[in-house]
GUFI-306021 format. One record per residue (C-alpha): residue in one letter; z, x, y. Coordinates in steps of 0.25 Angstrom, whole numbers, plus 5000, padded with zeros to 4 digits. Each point is the difference from the previous one (the first is absolute). Layout:
NODE res    z    x    y
NODE   A    Z    X    Y
...
This chain:
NODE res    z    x    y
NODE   X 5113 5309 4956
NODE   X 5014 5002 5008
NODE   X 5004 5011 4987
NODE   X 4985 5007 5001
NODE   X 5002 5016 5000
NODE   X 5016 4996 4997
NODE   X 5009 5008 4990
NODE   X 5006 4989 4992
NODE   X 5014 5003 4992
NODE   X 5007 4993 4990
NODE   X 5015 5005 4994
NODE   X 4997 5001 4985
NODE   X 5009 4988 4996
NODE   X 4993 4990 5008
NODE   X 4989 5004 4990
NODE   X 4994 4991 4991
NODE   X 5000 5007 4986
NODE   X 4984 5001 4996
NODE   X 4995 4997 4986
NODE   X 4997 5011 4989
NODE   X 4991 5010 5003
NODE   X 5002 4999 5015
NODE   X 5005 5008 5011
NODE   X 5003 5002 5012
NODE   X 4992 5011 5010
NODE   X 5013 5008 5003
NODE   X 5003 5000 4986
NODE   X 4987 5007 4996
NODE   X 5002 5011 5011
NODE   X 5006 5014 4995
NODE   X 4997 4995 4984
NODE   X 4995 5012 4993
NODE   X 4988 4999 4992
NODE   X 5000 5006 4987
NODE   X 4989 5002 4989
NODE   X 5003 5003 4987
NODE   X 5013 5008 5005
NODE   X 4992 5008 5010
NODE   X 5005 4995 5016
NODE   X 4988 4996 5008
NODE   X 5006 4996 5013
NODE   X 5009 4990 5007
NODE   X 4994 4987 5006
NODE   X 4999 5002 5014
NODE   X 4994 4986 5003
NODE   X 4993 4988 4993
NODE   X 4987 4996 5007
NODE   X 4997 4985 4998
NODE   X 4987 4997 4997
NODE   X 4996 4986 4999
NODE   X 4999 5004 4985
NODE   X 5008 5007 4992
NODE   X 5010 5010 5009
NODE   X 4998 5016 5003
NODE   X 5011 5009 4996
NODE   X 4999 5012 5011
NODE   X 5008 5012 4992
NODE   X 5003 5012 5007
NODE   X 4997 5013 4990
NODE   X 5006 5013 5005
NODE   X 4988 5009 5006
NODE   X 4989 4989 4996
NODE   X 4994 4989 5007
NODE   X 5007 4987 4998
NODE   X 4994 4991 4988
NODE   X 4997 4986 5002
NODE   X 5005 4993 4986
NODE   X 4997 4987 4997
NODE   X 5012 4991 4996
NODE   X 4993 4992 4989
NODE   X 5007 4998 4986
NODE   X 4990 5012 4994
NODE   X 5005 5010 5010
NODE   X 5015 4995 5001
NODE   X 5007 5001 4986
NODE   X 5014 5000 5004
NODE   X 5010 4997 5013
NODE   X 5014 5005 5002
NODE   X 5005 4996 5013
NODE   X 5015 5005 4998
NODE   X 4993 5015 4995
NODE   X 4990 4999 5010
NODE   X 4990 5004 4990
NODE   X 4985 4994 4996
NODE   X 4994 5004 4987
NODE   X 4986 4997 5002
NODE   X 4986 5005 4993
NODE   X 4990 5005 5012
NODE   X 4985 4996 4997
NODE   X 4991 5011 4995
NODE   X 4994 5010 5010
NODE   X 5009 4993 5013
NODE   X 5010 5013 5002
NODE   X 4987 5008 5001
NODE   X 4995 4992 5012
């Protein structure tokens, strides 16, 4: 209760390492998404939902698109390249 509306910091060596398939928030942000070659956006935050996770990405002149980080839609993470392959479900970038 004391660390209510409190940033928390941590130096990244006192970080636990996570298990495959894992990351940390503030190694999503500023990842760019890519489908099939084309650049989609970069993550500008991951909304957690209770279920499975939001990825907000920022697309230059659109509104942001709200992807879904389930296995279907996330193909492939490269955190030292900072760069997601993912497959974006039929008919969400028309929303």
């Amino acid at each position: 209760e004391k660390l209510k509306n409190s940033v928390l910091s941590a130096e990244r060596d006192d970080m636990e390492e996570l298990p495959e398939d894992t990351y940390y928030v503030t190694d999503l942000i500023g990842c760019v998404i890519f489908e099939n070659d084309t650049e989609i956006g970069k993550i500008s935050d991951v909304i957690a939902t209770g279920g499975v996770d939001l990825y907000e990405i920022r697309r230059s002149g659109n509104k942001p698109l709200y992807l879904p980080a389930s296995k279907e839609n996330i193909l492939n993470i490269d955190i030292e390249a900072k760069a997601i392959q993912v497959k974006i479900p039929e008919g969400l970038l028309d929303l």
